[in-house]
C-alpha positions in Angstrom: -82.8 67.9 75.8 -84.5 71.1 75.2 -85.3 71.8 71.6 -84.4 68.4 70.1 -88.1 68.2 69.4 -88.9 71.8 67.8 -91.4 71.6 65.6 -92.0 67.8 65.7 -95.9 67.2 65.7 -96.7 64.6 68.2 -99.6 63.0 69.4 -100.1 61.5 73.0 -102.4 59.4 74.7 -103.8 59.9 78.2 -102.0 62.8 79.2 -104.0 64.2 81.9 -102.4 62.5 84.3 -99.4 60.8 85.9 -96.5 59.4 83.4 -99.1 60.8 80.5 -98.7 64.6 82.0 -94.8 63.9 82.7 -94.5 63.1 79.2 -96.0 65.8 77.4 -94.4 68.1 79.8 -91.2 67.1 78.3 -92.1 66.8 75.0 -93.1 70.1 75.1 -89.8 71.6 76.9 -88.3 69.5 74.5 -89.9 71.9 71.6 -92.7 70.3 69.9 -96.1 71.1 69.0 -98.5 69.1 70.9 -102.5 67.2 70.9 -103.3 66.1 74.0 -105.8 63.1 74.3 -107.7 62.3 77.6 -110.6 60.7 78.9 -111.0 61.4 82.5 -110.9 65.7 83.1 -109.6 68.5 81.5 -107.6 70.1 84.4 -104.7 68.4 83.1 -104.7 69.2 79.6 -105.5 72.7 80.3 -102.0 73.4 82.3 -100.0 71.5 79.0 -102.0 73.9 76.5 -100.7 76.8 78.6 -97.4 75.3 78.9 -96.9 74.9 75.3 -98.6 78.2 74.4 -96.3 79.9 77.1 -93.1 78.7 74.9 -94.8 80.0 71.1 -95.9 76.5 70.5 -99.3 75.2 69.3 -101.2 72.6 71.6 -104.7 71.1 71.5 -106.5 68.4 73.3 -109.1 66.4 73.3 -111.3 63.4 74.8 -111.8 60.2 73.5 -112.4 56.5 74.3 -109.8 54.8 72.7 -111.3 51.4 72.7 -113.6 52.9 70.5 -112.1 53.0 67.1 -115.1 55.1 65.4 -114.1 58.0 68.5 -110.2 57.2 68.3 -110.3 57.8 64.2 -112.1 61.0 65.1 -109.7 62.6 67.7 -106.4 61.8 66.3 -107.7 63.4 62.4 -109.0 66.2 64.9 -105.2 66.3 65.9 -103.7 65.5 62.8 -105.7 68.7 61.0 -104.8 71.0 63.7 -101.1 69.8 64.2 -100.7 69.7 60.1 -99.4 66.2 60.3 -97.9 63.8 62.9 -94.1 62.9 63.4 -94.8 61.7 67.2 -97.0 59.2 68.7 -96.5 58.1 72.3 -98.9 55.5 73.1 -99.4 56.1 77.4 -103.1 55.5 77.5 -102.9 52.1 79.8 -104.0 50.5 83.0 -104.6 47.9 85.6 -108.4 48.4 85.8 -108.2 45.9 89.5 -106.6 43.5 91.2 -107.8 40.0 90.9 -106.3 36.7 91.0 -106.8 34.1 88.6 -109.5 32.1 90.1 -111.5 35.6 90.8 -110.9 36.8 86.6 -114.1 36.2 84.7 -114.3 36.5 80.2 -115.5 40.5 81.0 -112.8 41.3 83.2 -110.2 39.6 80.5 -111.5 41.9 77.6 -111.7 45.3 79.6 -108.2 44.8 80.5 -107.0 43.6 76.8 -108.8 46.2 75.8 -107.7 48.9 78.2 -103.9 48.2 77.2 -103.8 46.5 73.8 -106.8 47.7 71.8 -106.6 51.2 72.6 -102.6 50.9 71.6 -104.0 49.2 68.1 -106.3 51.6 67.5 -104.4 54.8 68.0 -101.6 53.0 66.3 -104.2 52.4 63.3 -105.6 55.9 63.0 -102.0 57.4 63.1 -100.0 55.3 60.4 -100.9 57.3 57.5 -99.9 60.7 59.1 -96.9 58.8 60.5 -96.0 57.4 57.1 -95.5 61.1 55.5 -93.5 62.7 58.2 -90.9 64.4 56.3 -87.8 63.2 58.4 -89.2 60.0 59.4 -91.5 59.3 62.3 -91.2 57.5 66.0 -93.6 55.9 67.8 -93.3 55.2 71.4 -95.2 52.6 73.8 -95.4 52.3 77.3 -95.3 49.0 78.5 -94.1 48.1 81.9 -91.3 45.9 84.3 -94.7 43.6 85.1 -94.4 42.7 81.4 -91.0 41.9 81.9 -91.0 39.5 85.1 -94.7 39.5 86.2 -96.2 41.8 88.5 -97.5 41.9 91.9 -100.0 39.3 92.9 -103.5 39.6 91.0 -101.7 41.8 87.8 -101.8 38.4 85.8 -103.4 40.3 82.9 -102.1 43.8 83.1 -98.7 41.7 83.2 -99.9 39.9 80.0 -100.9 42.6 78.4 -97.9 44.3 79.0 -95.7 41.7 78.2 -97.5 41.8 74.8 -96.6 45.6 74.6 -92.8 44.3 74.3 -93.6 41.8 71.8 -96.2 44.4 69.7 -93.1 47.1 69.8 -90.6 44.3 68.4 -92.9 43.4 65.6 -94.5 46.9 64.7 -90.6 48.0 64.2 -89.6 45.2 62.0 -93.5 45.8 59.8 -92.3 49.7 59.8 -89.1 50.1 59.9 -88.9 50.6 56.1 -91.1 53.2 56.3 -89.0 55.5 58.3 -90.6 54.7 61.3 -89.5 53.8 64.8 -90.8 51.8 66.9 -89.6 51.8 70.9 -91.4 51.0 74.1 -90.4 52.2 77.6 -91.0 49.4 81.0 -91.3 51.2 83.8 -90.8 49.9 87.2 -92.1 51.2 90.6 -93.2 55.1 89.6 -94.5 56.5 92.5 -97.3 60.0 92.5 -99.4 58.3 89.8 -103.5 57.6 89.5 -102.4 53.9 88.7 -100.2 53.2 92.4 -102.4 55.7 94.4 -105.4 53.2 94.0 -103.7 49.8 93.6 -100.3 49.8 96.0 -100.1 49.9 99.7 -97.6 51.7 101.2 -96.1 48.5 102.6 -96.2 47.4 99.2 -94.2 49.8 97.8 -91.3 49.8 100.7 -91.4 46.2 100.4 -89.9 47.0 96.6 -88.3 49.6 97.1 -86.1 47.8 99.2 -85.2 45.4 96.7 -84.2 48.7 94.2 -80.5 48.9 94.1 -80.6 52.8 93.3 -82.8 52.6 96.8 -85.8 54.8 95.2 -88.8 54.3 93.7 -89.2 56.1 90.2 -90.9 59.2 89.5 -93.0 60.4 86.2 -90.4 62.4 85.0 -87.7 59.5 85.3 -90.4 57.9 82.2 -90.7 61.4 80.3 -86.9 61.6 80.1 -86.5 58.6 78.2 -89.5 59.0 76.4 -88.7 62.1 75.1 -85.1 60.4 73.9 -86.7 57.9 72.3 -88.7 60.5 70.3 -85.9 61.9 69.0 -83.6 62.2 66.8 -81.1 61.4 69.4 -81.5 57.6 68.5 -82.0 57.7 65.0 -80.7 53.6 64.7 -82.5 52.3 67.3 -85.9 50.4 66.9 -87.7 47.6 68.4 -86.1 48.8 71.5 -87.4 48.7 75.2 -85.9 51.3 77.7 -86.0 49.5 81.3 -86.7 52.2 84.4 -86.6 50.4 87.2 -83.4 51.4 89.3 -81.9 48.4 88.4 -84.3 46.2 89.9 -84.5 44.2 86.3 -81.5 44.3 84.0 -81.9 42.5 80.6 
């Protein structure tokens, strides 16, 4: 899909890692011009600057906490002035935060995770729409929810798993609100991806071969498998499709 994206501005959230890294790799193969939010280091978002900058494109980054609208209104019109706009958003930023079962989750523990996967999306989100709503050829927004939102997750996910299930339902309804706009709204849900921050601290290796055995394609995922279909779904490519989710789970789930 290389150059489907040339010239597209596009904004993405927690990148210096993981899926987030995977995705604006793509994105960036894929052509576009690139700002780069994190919030944990800068090694990361250094290689994608010299990535882009290695292919003639422009690329930025930036750290932010995104449950923090005053600092999330700030980085994205840091991007938006240095991009020229925004066509692109691909919500990533996202998270578990721990495992605990529903006798062990107290009101704090409930907000931080809400907060982690919803309020950041609402805020970026936010802080985006009136860049999106000028992009000349129409806009696309991408979200990254997850198969726990689906069908549950493993035990103690009960509110990642909500939260993520609310992903699905936020990308249905944000389509509809925007679709006259010339904006699209899609979500991704991927299933056991392997090699990321999120199942290096919270999956145990007997974990994982426990579901990978249950994965008719008989592998777990990888980043790129999500960056692939992320990078479709900011594209052109699918022009009529909104309020979508993209399932990447080997076929574990089929809807």
């Amino acid at each position: 899909m290389s150059g489907i994206l040339k010239e597209k501005k596009t904004f993405v959230s927690g990148a210096e890692q993981g899926i987030g890294k995977a995705v604006a790799e793509h994105l960036i193969d894929a052509g576009c011009d690139i700002f780069i939010h994190y919030f944990m280091g800068e090694e990361g978002p250094k290689e994608l600057v010299a990535r882009a900058e290695a292919r003639g494109q422009r690329a930025a980054y930036g750290k932010a906490d995104l449950t923090n609208e005053a600092e999330t209104t700030e980085c994205v019109a840091k991007a938006a002035e240095f991009l020229g706009g925004i066509d692109v958003l691909v919500n990533n930023v996202g998270g578990i935060v721990a495992r605990k079962y529903l006798g062990e989750i107290d009101a704090v523990f409930w907000k931080t995770v809400i907060d982690v996967n919803m309020t950041t999306m609402l805020h970026v989100t936010q802080a985006c729409l009136p860049f999106l709503e000028k992009a000349p050829d129409g806009a696309s927004i991408v979200n990254l929810a997850s198969l726990a939102g689906r069908c549950g997750g493993h035990g103690g996910s009960l509110v990642y798993s909500t939260t993520k299930g609310a992903v699905l339902t936020w990308t249905r309804s944000l389509a509809a609100e925007l679709g006259g706009k010339g904006i699209r709204v899609n979500t991704v849900a991927p299933g056991l991806i392997l090699g990321t921050r999120f199942h290096n601290q919270h999956t145990t290796k007997e974990s994982a071969d426990a579901t990978i055995a249950q994965i008719p394609l008989g592998r777990a995922g990888t980043p790129d498998d999500v960056a692939r279909a992320v990078v479709f779904l900011a594209g052109q490519l699918d022009g009529f499709m909104t309020g979508a989710t993209l399932d990447i789970n080997g076929g574990v789930y089929c809807a």
